[in-house]
MARLUM-443595 format. One record per residue (C-alpha): residue number from 1; x, y, z. Coordinates in steps of 0.05 Angstrom, whole numbers. Example, Ala and Ser with C-alpha at 12.3 -4.5 7.8 and 13.67 -1.06 7.14 Angstrom:
pt k: 1 | px: 246 | py: -90 | pz: 156
pt k: 2 | px: 273 | py: -21 | pz: 143
//
This chain:
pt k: 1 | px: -720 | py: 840 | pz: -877
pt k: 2 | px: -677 | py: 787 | pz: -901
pt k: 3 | px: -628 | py: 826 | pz: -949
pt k: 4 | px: -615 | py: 890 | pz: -938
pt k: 5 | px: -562 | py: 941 | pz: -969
pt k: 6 | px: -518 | py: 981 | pz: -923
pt k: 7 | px: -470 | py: 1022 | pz: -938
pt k: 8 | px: -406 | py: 1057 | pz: -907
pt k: 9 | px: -368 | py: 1114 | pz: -923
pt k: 10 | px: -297 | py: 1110 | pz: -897
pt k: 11 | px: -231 | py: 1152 | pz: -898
pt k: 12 | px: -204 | py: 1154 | pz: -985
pt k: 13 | px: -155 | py: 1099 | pz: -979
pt k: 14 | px: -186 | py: 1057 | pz: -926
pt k: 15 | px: -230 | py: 1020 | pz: -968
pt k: 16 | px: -191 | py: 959 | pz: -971
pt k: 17 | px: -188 | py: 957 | pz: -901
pt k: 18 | px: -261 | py: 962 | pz: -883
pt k: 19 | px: -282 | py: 913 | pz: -935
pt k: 20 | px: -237 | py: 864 | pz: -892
pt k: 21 | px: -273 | py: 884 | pz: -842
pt k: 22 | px: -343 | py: 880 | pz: -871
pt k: 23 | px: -333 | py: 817 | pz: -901
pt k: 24 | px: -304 | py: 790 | pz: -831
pt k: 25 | px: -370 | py: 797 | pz: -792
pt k: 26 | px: -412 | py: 766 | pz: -850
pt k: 27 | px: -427 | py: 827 | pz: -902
pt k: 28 | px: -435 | py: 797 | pz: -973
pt k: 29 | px: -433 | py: 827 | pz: -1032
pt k: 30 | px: -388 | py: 882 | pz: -1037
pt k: 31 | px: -390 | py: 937 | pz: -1079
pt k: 32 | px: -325 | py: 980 | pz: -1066
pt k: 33 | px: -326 | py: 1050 | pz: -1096
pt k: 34 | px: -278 | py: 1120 | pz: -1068
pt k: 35 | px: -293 | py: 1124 | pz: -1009
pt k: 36 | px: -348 | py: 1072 | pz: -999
pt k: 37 | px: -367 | py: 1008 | pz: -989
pt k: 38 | px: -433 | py: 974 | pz: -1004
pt k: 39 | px: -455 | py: 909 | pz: -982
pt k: 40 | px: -514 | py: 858 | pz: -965
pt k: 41 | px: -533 | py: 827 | pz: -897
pt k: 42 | px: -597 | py: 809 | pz: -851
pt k: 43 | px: -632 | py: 866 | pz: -797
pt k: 44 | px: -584 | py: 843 | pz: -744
pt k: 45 | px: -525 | py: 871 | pz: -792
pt k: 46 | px: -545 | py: 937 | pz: -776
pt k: 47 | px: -529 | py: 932 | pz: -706
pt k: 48 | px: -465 | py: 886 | pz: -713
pt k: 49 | px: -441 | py: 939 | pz: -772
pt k: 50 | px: -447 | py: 992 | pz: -722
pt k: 51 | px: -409 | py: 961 | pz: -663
pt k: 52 | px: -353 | py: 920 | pz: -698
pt k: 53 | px: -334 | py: 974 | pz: -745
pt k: 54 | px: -272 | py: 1001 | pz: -737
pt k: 55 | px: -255 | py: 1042 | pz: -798
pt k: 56 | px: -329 | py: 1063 | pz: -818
pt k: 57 | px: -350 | py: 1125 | pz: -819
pt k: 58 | px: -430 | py: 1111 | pz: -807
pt k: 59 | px: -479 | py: 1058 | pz: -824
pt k: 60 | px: -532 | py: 1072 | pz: -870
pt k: 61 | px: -590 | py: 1031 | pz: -905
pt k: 62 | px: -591 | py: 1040 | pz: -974
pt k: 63 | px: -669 | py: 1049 | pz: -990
pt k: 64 | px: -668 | py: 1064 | pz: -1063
pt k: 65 | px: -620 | py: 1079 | pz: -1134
pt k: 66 | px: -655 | py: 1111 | pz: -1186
pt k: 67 | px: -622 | py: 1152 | pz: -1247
pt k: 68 | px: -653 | py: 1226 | pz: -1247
pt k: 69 | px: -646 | py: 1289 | pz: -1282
pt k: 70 | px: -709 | py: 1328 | pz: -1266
pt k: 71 | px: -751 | py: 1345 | pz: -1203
pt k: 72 | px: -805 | py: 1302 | pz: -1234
pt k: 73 | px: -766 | py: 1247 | pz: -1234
pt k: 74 | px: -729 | py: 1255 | pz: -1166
pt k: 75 | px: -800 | py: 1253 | pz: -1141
pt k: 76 | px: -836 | py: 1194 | pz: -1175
pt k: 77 | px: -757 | py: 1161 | pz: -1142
pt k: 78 | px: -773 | py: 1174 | pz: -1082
pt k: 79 | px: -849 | py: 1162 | pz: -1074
pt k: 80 | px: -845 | py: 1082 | pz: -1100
pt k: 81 | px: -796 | py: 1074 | pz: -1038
pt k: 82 | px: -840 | py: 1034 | pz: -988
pt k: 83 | px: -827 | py: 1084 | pz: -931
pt k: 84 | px: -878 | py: 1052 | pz: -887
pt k: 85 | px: -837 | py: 995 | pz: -876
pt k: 86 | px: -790 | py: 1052 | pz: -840
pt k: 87 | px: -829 | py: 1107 | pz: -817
pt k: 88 | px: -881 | py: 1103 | pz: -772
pt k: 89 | px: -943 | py: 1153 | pz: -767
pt k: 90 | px: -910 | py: 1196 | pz: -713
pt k: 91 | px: -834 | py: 1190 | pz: -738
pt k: 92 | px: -789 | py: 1247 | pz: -748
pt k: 93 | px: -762 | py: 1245 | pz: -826
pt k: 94 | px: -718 | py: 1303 | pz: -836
pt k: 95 | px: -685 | py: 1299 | pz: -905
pt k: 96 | px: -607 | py: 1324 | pz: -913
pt k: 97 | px: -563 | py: 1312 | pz: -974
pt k: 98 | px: -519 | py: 1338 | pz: -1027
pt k: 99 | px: -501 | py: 1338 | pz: -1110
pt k: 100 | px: -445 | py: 1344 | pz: -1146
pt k: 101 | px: -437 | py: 1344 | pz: -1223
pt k: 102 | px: -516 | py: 1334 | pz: -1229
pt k: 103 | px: -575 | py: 1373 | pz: -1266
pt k: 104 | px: -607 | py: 1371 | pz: -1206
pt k: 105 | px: -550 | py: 1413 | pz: -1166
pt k: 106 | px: -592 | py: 1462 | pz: -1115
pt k: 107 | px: -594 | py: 1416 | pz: -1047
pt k: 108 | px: -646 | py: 1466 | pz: -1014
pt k: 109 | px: -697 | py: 1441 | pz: -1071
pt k: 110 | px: -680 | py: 1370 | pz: -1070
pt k: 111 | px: -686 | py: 1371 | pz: -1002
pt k: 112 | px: -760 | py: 1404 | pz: -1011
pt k: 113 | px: -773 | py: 1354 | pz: -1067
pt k: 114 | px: -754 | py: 1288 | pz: -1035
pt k: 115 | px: -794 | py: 1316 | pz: -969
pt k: 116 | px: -851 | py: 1322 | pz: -1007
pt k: 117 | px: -849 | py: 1256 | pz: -1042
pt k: 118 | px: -845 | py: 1233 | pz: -978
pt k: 119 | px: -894 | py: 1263 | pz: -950
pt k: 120 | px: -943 | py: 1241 | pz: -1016
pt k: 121 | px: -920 | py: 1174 | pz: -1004
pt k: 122 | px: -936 | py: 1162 | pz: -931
pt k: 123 | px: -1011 | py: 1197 | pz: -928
pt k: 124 | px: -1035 | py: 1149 | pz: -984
pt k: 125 | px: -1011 | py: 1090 | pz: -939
pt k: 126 | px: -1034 | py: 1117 | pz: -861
pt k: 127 | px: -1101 | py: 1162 | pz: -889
pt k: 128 | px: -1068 | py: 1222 | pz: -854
pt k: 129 | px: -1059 | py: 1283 | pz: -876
pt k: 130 | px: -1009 | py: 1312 | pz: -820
pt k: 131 | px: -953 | py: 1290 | pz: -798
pt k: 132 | px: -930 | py: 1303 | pz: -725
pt k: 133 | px: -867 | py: 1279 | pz: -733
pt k: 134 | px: -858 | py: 1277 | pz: -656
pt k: 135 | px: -830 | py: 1195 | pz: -657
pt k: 136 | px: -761 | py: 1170 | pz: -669
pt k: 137 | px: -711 | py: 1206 | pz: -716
pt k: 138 | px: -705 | py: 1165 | pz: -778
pt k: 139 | px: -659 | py: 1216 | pz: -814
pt k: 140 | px: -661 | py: 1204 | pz: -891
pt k: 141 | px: -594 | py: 1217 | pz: -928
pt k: 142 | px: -590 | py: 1232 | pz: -1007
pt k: 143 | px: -535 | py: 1233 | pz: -1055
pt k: 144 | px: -539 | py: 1260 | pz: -1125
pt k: 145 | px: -470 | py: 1244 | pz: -1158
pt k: 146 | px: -476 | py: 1256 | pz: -1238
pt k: 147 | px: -551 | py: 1248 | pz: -1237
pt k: 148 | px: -555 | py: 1189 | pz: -1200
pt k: 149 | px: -594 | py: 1188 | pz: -1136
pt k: 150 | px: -573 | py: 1148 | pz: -1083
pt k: 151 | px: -632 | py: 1154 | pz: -1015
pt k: 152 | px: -607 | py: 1130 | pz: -949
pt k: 153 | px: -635 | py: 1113 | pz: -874
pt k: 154 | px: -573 | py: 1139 | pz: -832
pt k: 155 | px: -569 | py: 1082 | pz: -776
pt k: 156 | px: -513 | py: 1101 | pz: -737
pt k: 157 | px: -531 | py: 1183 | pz: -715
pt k: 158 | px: -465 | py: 1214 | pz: -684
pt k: 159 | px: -406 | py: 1192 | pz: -726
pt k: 160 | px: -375 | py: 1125 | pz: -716
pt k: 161 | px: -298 | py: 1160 | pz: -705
pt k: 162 | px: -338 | py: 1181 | pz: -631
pt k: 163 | px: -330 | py: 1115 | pz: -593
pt k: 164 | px: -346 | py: 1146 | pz: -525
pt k: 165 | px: -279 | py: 1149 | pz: -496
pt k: 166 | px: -248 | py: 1217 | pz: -529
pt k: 167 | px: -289 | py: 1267 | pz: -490
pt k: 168 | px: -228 | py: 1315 | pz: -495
pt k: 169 | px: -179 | py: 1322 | pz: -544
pt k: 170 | px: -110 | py: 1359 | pz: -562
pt k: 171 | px: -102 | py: 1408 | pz: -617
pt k: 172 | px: -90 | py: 1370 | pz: -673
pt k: 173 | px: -126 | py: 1302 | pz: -654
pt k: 174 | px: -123 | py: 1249 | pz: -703
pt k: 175 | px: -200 | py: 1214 | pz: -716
pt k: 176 | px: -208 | py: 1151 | pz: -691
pt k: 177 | px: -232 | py: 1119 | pz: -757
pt k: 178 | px: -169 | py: 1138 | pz: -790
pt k: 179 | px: -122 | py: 1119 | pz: -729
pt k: 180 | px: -163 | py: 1040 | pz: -729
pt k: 181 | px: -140 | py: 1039 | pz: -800
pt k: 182 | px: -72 | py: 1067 | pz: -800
pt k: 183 | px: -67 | py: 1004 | pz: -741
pt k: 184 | px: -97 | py: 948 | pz: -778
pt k: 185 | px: -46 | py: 960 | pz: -837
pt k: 186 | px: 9 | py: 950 | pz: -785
pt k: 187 | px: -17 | py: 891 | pz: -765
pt k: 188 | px: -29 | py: 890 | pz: -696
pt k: 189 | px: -38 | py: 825 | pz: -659
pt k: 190 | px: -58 | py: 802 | pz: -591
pt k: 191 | px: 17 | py: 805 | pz: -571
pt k: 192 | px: 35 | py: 865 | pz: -603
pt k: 193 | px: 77 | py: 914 | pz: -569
pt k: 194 | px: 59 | py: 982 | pz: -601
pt k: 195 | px: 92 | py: 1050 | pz: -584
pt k: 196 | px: 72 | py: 1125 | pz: -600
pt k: 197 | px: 124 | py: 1180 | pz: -588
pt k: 198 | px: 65 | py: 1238 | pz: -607
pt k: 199 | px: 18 | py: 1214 | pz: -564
pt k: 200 | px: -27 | py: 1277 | pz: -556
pt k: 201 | px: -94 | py: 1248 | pz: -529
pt k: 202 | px: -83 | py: 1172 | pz: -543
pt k: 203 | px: -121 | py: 1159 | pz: -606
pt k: 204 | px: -69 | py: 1110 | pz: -626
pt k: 205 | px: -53 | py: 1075 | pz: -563
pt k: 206 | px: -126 | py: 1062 | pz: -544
pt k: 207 | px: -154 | py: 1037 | pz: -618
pt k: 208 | px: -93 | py: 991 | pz: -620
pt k: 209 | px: -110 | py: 960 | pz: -554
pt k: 210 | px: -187 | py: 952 | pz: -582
pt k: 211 | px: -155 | py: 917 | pz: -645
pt k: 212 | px: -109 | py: 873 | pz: -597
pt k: 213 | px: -160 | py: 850 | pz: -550
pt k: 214 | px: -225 | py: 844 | pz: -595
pt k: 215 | px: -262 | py: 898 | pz: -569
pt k: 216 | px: -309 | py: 931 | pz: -601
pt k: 217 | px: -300 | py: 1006 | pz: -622
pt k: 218 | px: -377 | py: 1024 | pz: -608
pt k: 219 | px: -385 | py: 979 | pz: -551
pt k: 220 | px: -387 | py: 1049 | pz: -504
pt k: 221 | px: -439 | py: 1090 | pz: -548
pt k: 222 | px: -514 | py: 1089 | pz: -569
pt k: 223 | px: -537 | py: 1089 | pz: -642
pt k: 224 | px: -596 | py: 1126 | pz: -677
pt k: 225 | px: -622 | py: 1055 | pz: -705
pt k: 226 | px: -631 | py: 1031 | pz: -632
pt k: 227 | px: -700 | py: 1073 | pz: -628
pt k: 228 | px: -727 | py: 1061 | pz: -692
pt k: 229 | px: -789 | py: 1014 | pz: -686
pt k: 230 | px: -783 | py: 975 | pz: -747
pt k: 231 | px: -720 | py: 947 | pz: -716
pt k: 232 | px: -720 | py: 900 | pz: -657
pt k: 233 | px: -682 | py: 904 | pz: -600
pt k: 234 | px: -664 | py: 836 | pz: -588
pt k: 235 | px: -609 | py: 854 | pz: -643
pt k: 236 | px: -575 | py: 897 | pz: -601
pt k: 237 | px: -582 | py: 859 | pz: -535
pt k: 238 | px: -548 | py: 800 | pz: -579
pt k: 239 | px: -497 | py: 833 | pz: -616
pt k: 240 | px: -467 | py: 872 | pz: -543
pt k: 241 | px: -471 | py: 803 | pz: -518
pt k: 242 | px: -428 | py: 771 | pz: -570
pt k: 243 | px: -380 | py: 836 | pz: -575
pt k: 244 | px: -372 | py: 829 | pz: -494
pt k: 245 | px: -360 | py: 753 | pz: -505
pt k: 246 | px: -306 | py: 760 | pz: -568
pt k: 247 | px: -256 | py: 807 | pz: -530
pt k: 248 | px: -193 | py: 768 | pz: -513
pt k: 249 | px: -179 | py: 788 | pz: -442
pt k: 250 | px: -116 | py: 746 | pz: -447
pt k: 251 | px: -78 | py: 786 | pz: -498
pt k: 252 | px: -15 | py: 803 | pz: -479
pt k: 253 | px: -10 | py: 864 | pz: -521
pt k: 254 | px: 29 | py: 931 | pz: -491
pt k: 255 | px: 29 | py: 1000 | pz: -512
pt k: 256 | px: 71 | py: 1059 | pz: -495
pt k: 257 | px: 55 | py: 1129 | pz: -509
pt k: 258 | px: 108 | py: 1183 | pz: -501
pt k: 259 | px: 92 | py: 1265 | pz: -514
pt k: 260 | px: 134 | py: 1329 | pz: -492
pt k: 261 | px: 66 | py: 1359 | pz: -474
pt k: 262 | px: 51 | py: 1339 | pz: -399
pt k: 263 | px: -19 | py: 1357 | pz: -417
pt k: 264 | px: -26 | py: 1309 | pz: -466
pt k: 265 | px: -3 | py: 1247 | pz: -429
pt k: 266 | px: -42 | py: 1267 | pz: -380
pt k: 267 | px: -99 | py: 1273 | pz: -428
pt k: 268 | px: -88 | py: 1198 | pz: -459
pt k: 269 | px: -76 | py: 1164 | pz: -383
pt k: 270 | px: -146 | py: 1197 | pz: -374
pt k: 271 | px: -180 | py: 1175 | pz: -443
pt k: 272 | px: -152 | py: 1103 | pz: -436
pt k: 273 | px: -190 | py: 1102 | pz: -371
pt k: 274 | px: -245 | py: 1113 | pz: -403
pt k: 275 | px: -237 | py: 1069 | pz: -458
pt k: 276 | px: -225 | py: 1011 | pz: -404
pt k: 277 | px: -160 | py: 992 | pz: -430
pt k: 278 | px: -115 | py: 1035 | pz: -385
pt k: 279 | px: -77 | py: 968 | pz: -357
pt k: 280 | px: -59 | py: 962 | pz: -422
pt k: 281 | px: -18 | py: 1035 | pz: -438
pt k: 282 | px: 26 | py: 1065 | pz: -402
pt k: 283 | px: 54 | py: 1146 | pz: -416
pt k: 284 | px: 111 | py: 1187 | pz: -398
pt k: 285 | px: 121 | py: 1260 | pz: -409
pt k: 286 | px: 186 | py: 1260 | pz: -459
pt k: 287 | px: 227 | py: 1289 | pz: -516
pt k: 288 | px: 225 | py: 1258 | pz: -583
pt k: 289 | px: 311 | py: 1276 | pz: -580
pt k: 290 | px: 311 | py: 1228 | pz: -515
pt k: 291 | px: 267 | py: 1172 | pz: -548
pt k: 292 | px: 293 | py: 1102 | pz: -540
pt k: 293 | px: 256 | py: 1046 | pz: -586
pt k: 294 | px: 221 | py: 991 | pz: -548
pt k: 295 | px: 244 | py: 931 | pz: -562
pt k: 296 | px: 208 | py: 889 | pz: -619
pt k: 297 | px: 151 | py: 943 | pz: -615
pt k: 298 | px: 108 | py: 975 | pz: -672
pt k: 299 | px: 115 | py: 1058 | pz: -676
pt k: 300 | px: 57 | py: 1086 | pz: -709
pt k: 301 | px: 51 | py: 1161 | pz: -696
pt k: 302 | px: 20 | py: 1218 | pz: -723
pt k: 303 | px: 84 | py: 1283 | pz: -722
pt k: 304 | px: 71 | py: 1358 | pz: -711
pt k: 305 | px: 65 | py: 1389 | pz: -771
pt k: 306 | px: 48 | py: 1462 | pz: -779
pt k: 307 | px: 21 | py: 1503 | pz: -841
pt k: 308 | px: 64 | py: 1569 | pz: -836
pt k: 309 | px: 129 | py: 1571 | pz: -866
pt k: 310 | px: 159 | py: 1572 | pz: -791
pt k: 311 | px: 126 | py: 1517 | pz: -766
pt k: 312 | px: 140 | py: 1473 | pz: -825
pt k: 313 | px: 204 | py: 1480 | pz: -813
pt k: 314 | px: 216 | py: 1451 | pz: -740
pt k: 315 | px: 167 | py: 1399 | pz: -768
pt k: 316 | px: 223 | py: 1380 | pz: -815
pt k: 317 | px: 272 | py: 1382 | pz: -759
pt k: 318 | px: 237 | py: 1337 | pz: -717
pt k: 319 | px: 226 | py: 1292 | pz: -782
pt k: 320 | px: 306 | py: 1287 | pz: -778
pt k: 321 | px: 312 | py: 1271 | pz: -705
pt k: 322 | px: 257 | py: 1216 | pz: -725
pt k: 323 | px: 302 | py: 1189 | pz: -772
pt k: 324 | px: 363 | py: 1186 | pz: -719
pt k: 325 | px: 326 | py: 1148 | pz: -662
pt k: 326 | px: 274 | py: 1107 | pz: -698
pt k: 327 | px: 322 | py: 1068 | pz: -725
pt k: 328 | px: 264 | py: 1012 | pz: -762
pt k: 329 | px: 273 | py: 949 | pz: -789
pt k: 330 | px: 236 | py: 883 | pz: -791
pt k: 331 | px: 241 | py: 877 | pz: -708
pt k: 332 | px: 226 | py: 948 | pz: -699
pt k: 333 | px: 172 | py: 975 | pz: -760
pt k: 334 | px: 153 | py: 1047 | pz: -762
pt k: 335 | px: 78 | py: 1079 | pz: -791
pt k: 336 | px: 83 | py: 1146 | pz: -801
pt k: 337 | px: 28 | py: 1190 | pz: -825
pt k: 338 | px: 53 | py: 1270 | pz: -853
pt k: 339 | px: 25 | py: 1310 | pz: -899
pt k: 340 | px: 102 | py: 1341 | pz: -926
pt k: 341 | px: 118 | py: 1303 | pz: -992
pt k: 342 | px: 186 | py: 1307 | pz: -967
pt k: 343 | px: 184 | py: 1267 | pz: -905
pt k: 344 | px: 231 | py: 1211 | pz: -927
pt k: 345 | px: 281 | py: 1261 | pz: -953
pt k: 346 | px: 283 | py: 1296 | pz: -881
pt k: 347 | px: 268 | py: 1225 | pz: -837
pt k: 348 | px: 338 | py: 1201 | pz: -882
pt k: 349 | px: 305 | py: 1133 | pz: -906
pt k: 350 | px: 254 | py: 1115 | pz: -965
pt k: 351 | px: 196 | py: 1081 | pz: -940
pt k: 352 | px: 175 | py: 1010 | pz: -962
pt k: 353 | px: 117 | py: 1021 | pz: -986
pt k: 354 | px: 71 | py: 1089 | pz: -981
pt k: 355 | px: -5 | py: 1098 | pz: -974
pt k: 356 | px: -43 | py: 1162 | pz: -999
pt k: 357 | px: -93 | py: 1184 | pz: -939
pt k: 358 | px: -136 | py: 1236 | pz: -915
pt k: 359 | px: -134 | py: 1264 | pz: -851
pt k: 360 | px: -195 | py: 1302 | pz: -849
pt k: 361 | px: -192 | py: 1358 | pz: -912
pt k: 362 | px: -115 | py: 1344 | pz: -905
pt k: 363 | px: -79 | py: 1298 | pz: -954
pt k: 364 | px: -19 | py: 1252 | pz: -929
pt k: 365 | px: 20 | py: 1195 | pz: -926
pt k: 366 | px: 25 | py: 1139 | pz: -889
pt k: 367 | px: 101 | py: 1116 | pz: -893
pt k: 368 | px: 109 | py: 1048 | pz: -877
pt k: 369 | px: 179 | py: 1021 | pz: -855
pt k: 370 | px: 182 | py: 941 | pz: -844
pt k: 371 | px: 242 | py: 914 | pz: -867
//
């Protein structure tokens, strides 16, 4: 396996950002769509995809793209796919998908179709007529967008956003995938002094330190792809090995993390321990009314905002005390992600330059001050 094609969803908005990313750890190739990015690389890019990846949202191996707008066809798709260079006799296939704006639009039957193709497929090559399916997990992904069938080996298993270090979280937790990209557009560098007055359980603190000292975001966490057979495991032993030797344990990069919620800086002292970077951060219970900027630091935070008409409103009050203490400029930028249209009316300051994003089902803003 020479070439293969892998592709990543990511956050809307974030594409940009992980084709940066993609590109910097040898992905060729690109193919950028909403959402998604597609690209070419060897076997050993499915392990160095899932590690270095900051701002994907899973890793999966694109096995086949076929136009189809009846069962018949779905089927004939799916059965020229050489699954036997994937699935073993005793592997676990289960099939999950979805369609939108296609002929084909019940998932229960494609589901039963592409199974079955599968299936048809598999006893022609082995000579078997059951499948025990009591191996590995190679879980088989399809999209059906406007009749056009997409069939995908998911690689990765639990989400990339789950880097191992969030075992607990605060209410309204921002995911980790989103956070690492909401931090690479503020450039963070090795000396970076970064600063979070919402806090909550860390997210920001911890994937800026990963970004300032090279470490990898799945260096902590297993992947699906690690026990499938037609992958070798030297990949993995090499690509920890080179993610252990990149991280720059000389960066002099700071963070400070601030929350009125004693729970919560408890929570991201704890988290940051168990992200390994807890030398790095420090927290202090506090009121945004009594924050005082860091000197020449980066805020990036993620505000309380609420969805009843009550809790909207002290949103909008605390986007006014925001506006009084922030106080950015080129020595002191601000990244600010809210969902409220009207944040730079209330915050008393028109952003430089705005970026549409989605956190979770939730659309926002990020508001970038650097001037």
């Amino acid at each position: 396996m020479n070439k293969i094609k892998l592709s990543c969803p990511c956050h809307f908005g974030l594409e940009s950002v992980l084709s940066y990313e993609i590109k910097k750890i040898g992905g060729y190739d690109l193919e950028v769509t909403d959402g998604r990015v597609n690209f070419y690389g060897d076997i050993s890019m499915i392990s160095k995809a899932n590690l270095m990846l900051a701002t994907a949202e899973r890793v999966n191996i694109v096995l086949a793209e076929f136009r189809a707008t009846s069962f018949e066809e779905l089927f004939q798709g799916v059965k020229s796919i050489p699954l036997e260079n994937y699935i073993s006799k005793k592997d676990a296939f289960p099939v999950k998908g979805h369609s939108l704006n296609s002929k084909l639009h019940s998932v229960p039957d494609c589901q039963a179709i592409i199974k079955k193709a599968c299936v048809e497929r598999l006893k022609s090559k082995y000579n078997i007529t059951w499948f025990e399916e009591t191996g590995s997990k190679i879980q088989l992904q399809f999209s059906i967008m406007k009749d056009n069938v997409a069939i995908f080996i998911d690689t990765t298993g639990v989400g990339l956003h789950k880097r191992g270090y969030r075992k607990n979280a605060n209410d309204a937790p921002i995911k980790e995938t989103l956070a690492a990209g909401i931090i690479d557009l503020a450039r963070i560098r090795h000396d970076s002094v970064v600063t979070d007055p919402f806090c909550g359980s860390g997210t920001f603190l911890i994937e800026s330190a990963f970004k300032a000292c090279n470490i990898a975001p799945g260096l902590k966490r297993k992947f699906a792809a690690e026990a499938f057979g037609f992958i070798p495991q030297n990949i993995w032993v090499e690509a920890r090995q080179q993610c252990l030797a990149d991280i720059d344990k000389n960066a002099q990069f700071k963070a400070f993390g601030f929350d009125i919620d004693a729970d919560s800086i408890e929570l991201s002292a704890d988290n940051s321990r168990k992200a390994g970077v807890f030398s790095k951060i420090t927290v202090a219970k506090a009121n945004i009314s009594e924050y005082e900027p860091v000197e020449n630091a980066i805020t990036i935070c993620n505000p309380p905002y609420g969805e009843r008409m009550l809790e909207i409103r002290q949103a909008e009050e605390l986007y006014k005390i925001m506006g009084q203490v922030f106080s950015p400029s080129a020595k002191n930028p601000c990244y600010i992600i809210s969902p409220h249209e009207e944040f730079e009316a209330f915050f008393g300051k028109k952003a430089d330059k705005r970026r549409k994003l989605y956190n979770g089902m939730i659309k926002c803003q990020l508001f970038m001050y650097f001037k």
